[in-house]
C-alpha positions in Angstrom: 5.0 -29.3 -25.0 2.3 -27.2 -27.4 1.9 -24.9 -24.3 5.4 -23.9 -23.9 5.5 -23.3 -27.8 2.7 -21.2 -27.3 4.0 -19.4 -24.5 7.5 -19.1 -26.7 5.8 -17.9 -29.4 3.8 -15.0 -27.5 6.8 -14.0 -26.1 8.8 -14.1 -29.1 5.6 -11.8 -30.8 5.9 -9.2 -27.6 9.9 -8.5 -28.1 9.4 -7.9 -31.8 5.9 -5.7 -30.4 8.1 -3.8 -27.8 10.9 -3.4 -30.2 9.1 -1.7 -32.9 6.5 0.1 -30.1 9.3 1.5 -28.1 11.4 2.6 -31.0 8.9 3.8 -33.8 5.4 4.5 -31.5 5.7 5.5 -28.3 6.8 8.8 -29.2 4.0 9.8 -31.1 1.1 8.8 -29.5 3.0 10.8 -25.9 4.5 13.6 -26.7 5.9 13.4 -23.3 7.9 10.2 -24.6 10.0 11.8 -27.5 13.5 11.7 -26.8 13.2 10.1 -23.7 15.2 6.7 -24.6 16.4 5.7 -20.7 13.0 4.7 -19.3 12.1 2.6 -22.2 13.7 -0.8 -21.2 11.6 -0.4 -18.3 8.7 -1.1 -20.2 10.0 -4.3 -22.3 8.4 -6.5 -19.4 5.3 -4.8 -19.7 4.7 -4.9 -23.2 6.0 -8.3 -23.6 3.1 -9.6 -21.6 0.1 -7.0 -22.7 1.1 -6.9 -26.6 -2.3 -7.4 -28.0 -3.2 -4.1 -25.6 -0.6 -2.5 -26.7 -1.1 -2.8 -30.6 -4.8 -2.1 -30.5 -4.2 0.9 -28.3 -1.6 2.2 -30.6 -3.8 1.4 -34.1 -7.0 3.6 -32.1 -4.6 6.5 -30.9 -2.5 6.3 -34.3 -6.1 6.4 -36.5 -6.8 9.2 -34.7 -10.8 7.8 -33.0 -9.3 8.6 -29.3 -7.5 11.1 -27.3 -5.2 9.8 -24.7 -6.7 12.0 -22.4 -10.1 11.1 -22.5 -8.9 7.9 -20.4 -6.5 9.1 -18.0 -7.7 9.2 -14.3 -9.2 12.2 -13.1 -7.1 13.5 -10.1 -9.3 12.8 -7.4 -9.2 9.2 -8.2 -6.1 9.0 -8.7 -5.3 10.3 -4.9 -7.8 8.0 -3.6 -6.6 4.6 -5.4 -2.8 5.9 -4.0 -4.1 6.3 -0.7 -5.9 2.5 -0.8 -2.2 1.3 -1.7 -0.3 3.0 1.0 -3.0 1.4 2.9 -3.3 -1.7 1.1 -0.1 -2.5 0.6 2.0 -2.2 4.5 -1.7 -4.0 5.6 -1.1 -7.2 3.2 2.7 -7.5 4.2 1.7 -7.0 8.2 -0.9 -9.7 7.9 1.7 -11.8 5.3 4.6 -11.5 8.0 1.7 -12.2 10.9 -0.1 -15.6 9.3 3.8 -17.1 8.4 4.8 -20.4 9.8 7.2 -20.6 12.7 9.9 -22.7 11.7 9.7 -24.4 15.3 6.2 -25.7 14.9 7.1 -27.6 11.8 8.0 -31.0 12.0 11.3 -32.7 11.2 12.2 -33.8 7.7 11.9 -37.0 6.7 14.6 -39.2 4.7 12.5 -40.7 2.1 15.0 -43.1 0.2 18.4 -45.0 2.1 21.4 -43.6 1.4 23.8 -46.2 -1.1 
């Protein structure tokens, strides 16, 4: 019971996070962001989850000790980790689809209680 108030009460702390973050911050720590209301929902999931990122990123860009820049992948890694993914990715759902249980080979359910 204490862990599902805890996980209610995180959750409850990340909407009120992602309200005011989505409404108030995002545009001015990316100036890419202002005016751009559609895509924000998007991120509710997101932030709901990582709000204790998301509030000490925004306090270090806001007091001015970082530039956003500075931590954004270079491009060359960037291309490479895409590339592991479109790799990656089709080679977990091939081996996924290959390691799955044939519904033949399983045996028959068993009736645990008699029907009244």
């Amino acid at each position: 019971m204490t862990i599902m108030m805890a996980g209610m009460f995180y959750l409850y702390v990340g909407g009120a996070v992602a309200v005011v973050f989505l409404v108030f911050g995002l545009g001015r720590i990316d100036e890419n962001a202002r005016g751009a209301w559609i895509f924000r929902p998007l991120l509710i999931p997101g932030v709901l989850l990582v709000w204790p990122l998301v509030i000490w990123r925004w306090v270090v860009l806001m007091r001015g000790e970082e530039k956003l820049d500075r931590h954004r992948m270079p491009r060359i890694r960037q291309e490479r980790a895409q590339l592991v993914f479109v790799i990656v990715i089709p080679l977990i759902l091939l081996v996924s689809f290959a390691l799955r249980q044939d519904p033949a080979s399983l045996s028959a359910p068993v009736l645990l209680e008699a029907p009244e």
